[in-house]
C-alpha positions as CSV (number, residue, x, y, z in Angstrom):
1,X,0.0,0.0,0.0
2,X,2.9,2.4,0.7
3,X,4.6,2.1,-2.5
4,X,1.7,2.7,-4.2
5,X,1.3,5.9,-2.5
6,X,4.9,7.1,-3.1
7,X,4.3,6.2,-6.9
8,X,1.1,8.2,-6.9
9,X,2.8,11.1,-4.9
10,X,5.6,11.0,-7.5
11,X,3.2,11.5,-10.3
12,X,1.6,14.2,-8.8
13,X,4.4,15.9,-8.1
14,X,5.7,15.6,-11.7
15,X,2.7,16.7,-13.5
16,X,2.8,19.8,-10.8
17,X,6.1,20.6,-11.5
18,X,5.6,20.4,-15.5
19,X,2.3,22.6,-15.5
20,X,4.0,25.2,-13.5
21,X,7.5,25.4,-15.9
22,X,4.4,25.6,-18.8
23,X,3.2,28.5,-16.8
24,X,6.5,29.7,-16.4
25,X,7.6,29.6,-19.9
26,X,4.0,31.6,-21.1
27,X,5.2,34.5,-17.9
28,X,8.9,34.7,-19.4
29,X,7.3,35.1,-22.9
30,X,5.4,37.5,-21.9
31,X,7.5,39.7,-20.0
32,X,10.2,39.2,-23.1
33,X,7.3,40.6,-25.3
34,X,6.8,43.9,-23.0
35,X,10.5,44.5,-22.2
36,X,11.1,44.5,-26.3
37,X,7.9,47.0,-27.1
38,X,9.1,49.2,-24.1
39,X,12.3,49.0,-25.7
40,X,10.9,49.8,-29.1
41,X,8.8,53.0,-27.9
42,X,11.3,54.1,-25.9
43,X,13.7,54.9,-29.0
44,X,10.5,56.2,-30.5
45,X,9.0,58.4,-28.3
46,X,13.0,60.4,-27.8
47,X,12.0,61.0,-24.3
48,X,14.2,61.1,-21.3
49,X,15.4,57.3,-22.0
50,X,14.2,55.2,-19.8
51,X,10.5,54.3,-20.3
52,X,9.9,52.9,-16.7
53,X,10.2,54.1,-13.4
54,X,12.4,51.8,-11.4
């Protein structure tokens, strides 16, 4: 009975991990996505240079 459990604790834990690297793969592309617009509209725009605060 206790090997089974391991074995089903193991798979959960592997599908968990997977579904959050998707999720972190989707966050990174986005972020990549606003960093290179902000990048884009900051050479546009001419402005003081930096296009965020921080």
């Amino acid at each position: 009975m206790v090997p089974i459990l391991l074995v089903l604790l193991l798979v959960l834990l592997l599908f968990g991990a997977g579904f959050a690297l998707k999720i972190l793969w989707w966050v990174a592309l986005a972020v990549l996505i606003i960093w290179l617009l902000g990048f884009l509209f900051r050479g546009a725009g001419g402005g003081r240079g930096r296009w965020y605060r921080w």
